[in-house]
C-alpha positions in Angstrom: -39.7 -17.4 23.9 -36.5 -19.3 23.5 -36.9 -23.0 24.7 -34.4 -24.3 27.0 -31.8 -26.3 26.0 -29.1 -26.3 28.2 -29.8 -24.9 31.9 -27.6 -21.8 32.4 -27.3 -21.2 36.2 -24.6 -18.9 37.9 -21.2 -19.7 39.3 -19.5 -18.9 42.5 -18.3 -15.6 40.6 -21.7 -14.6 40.0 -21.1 -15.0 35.7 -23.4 -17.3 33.6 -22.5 -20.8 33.4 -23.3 -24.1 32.4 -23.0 -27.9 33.4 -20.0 -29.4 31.0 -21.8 -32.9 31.3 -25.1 -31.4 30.6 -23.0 -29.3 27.7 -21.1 -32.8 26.6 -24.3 -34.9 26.3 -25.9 -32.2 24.3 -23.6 -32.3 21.9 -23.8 -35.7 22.0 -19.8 -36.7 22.0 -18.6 -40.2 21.4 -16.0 -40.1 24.3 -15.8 -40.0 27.9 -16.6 -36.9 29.4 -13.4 -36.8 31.5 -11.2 -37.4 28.9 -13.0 -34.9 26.3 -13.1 -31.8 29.1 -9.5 -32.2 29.6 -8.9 -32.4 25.5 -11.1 -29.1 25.7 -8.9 -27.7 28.0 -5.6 -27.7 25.7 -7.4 -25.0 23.8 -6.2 -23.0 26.6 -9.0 -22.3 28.8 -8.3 -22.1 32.8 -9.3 -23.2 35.5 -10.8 -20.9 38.2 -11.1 -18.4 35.3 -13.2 -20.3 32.2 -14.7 -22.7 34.5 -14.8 -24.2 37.7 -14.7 -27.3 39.1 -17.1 -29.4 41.7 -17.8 -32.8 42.8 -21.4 -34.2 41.7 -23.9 -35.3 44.3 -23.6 -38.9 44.6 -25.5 -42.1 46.2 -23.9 -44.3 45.0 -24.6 -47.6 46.9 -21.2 -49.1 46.8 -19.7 -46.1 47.7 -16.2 -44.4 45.9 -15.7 -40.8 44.4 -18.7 -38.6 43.6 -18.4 -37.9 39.7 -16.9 -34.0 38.6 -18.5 -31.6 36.7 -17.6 -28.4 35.7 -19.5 -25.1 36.0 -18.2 -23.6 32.8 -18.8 -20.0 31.8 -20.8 -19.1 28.6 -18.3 -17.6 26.8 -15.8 -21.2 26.8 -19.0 -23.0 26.1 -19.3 -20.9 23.0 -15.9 -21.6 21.9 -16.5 -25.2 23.1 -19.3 -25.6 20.9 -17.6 -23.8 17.7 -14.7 -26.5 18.3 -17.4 -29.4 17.7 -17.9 -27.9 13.7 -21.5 -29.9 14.3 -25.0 -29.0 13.4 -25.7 -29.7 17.8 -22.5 -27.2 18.4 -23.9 -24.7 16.1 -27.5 -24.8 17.8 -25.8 -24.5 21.4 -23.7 -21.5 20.1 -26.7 -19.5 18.8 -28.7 -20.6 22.1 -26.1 -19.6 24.5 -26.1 -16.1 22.3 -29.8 -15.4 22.8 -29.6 -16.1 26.0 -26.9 -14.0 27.1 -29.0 -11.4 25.1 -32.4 -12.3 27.3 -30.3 -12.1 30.5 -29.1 -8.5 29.8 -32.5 -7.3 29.4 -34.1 -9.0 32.3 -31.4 -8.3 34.6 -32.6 -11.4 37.9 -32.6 -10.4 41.4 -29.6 -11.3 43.3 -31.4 -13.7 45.1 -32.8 -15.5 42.5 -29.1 -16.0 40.9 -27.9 -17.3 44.2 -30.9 -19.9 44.5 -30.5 -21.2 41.2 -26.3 -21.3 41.5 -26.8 -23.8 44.5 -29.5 -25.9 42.3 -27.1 -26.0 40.0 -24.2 -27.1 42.2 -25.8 -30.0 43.8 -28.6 -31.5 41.6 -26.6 -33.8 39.9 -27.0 -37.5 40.5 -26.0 -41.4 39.0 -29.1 -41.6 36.9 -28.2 -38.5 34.8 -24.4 -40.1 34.3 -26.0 -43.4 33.1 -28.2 -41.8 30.6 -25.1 -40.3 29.4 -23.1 -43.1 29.0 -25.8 -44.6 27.1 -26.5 -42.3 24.8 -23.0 -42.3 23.9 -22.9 -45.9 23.0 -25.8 -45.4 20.7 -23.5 -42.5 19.0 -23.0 -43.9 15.1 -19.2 -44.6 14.7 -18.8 -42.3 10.8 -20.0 -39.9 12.5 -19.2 -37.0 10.8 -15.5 -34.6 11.9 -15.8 -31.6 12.3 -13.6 -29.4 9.8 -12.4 -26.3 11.0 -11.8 -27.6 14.4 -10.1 -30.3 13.2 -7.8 -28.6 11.6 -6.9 -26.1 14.9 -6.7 -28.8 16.9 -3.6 -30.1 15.3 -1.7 -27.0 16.0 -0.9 -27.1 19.5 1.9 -25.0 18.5 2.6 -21.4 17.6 2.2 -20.9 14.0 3.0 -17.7 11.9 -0.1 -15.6 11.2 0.5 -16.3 7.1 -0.5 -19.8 8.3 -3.3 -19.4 10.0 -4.8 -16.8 7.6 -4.2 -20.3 4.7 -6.5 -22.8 7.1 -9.0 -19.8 8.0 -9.1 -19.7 4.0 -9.4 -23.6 3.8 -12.6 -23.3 5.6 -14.8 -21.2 4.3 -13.4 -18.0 6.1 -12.5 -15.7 2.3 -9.3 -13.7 3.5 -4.8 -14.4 3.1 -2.5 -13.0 5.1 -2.5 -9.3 4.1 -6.0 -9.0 5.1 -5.8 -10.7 7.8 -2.9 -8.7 9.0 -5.2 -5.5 7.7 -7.9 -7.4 10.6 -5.5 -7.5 13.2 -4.0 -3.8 13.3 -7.9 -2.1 12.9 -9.2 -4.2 15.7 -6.0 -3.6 18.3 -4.0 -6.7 18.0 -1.2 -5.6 16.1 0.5 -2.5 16.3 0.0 0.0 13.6 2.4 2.1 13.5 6.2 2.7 14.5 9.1 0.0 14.6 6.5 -1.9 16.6 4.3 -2.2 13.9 2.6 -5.4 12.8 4.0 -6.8 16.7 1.6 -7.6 19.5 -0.1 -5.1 20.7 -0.2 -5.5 24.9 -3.8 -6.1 25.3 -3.4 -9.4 22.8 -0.5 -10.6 24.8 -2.2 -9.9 27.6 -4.7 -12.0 26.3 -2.5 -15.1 25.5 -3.0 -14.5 21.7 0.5 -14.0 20.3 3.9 -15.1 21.3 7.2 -13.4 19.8 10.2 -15.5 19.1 13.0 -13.5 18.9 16.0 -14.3 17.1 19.7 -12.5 17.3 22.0 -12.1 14.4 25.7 -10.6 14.3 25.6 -8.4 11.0 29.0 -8.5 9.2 30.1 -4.7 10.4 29.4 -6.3 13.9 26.3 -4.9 15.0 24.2 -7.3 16.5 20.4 -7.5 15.5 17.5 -8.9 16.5 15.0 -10.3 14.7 11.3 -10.5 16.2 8.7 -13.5 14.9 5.0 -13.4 15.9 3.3 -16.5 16.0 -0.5 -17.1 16.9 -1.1 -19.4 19.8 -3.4 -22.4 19.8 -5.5 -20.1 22.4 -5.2 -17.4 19.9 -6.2 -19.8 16.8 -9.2 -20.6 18.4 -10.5 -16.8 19.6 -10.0 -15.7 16.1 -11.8 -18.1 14.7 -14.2 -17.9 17.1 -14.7 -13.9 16.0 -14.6 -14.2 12.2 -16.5 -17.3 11.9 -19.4 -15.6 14.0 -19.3 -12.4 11.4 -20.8 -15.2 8.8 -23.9 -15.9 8.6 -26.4 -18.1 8.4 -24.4 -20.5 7.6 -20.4 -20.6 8.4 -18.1 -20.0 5.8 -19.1 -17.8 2.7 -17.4 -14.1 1.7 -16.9 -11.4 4.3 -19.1 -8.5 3.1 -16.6 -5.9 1.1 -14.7 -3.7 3.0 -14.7 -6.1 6.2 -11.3 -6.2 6.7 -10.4 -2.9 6.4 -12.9 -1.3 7.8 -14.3 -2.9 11.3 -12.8 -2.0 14.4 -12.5 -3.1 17.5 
């Protein structure tokens, strides 16, 4: 029986879906939780999508704003927790995994899930924010970076998939760019075939994966061509990682078993 880490409740759309304050004091971040869920949210997650957002309960006796949370769905708070690169994130990840896995086979009673989304919504309090703030102050300042994340956060930008296949390669992820490319076209992100091959397919743009830059030259007989670029977005860094990383195991990093990369499919 898996023991209960982080309370997983449902959301006003009926998904699976966690507190981020619960999720942030977990994890045990050295940073306010307002300012850290709106640095998670440059990742590219959206609101009234990924998660939703509430006022706390509050009794506070001199009054003011109650505090926000955020009902967060279990798929960000995955990504959320692979962005952390900590042994905590890690733990999360592979709870909020098994759990997913428990709540398939159990399948609750609509009234159960409806009783525990409005214990979820209003059971927060002050006491619970204090502990939090306090813990964080006892958080020890060389604390550990993470790596992978680190290096995704940076790249707020597009960047070419050559790129992206060097820092997967930087941490611990064993592939370069033509099997990474190979990855892309046998799991449907890249066209295989035709003059749209190796561009977007539309399911990945659909997704927010990929953006093409297109650039237009005049040849010297006076035809004019364009030239397409496609570039990964930091929303598309971060889903990638999030799928190859989880193919290694225990431990992240390590060599894809052989024939990964041109075998798997979507």
């Amino acid at each position: 029986m898996t023991t209960e880490l982080i309370k997983i409740c449902i959301d006003t759309t009926g998904r699976s879906a966690v507190s981020g304050r619960e999720l942030h004091e977990f994890l045990g971040i050295n940073e306010k939780y307002t300012q850290w869920f709106s640095r998670m949210c440059e990742y590219g997650f959206v609101e009234n999508q990924d998660y939703e957002s509430f006022s706390e309960k509050s009794e506070k006796p001199q009054g003011g704003r109650p505090p926000v949370d955020h009902a967060i769905s279990l798929d960000m708070a995955k990504e959320v927790c692979m962005i952390q690169r900590t042994p905590k994130g890690k733990e999360a990840r592979l709870y909020f995994i098994e759990c997913e896995r428990k709540l398939k086979e159990s399948k609750p009673t609509g009234m159960a899930l409806v009783q525990e989304a409005m214990q979820f919504l209003i059971a927060e309090n002050t006491a619970k924010d204090k502990i939090i703030e306090s813990q964080q102050l006892k958080i020890a300042e060389d604390k550990p970076k993470v790596l992978f994340s680190e290096a995704v956060a940076t790249s707020k930008t597009d960047i070419l998939i050559g790129e992206f296949a060097k820092i997967l390669n930087q941490n611990g992820v064993d592939t370069g760019q033509n099997r990474l490319f190979q990855w892309l076209r046998a799991n449907g992100y890249l066209c295989s075939k035709g003059e749209l091959y190796n561009s977007p397919t539309q399911r990945a743009m659909d997704l927010g994966l990929f953006r093409v830059k297109e650039t237009t030259r005049i040849l010297p007989d006076g035809h004019v061509r364009i030239d397409r670029t496609t570039k990964i977005t930091g929303k598309g860094q971060i889903y990638f990682a999030n799928k190859l990383i989880d193919k290694l195991s225990p431990e992240v990093g390590g060599d894809f078993p052989e024939g990964y990369f041109e075998n798997e499919v979507a």
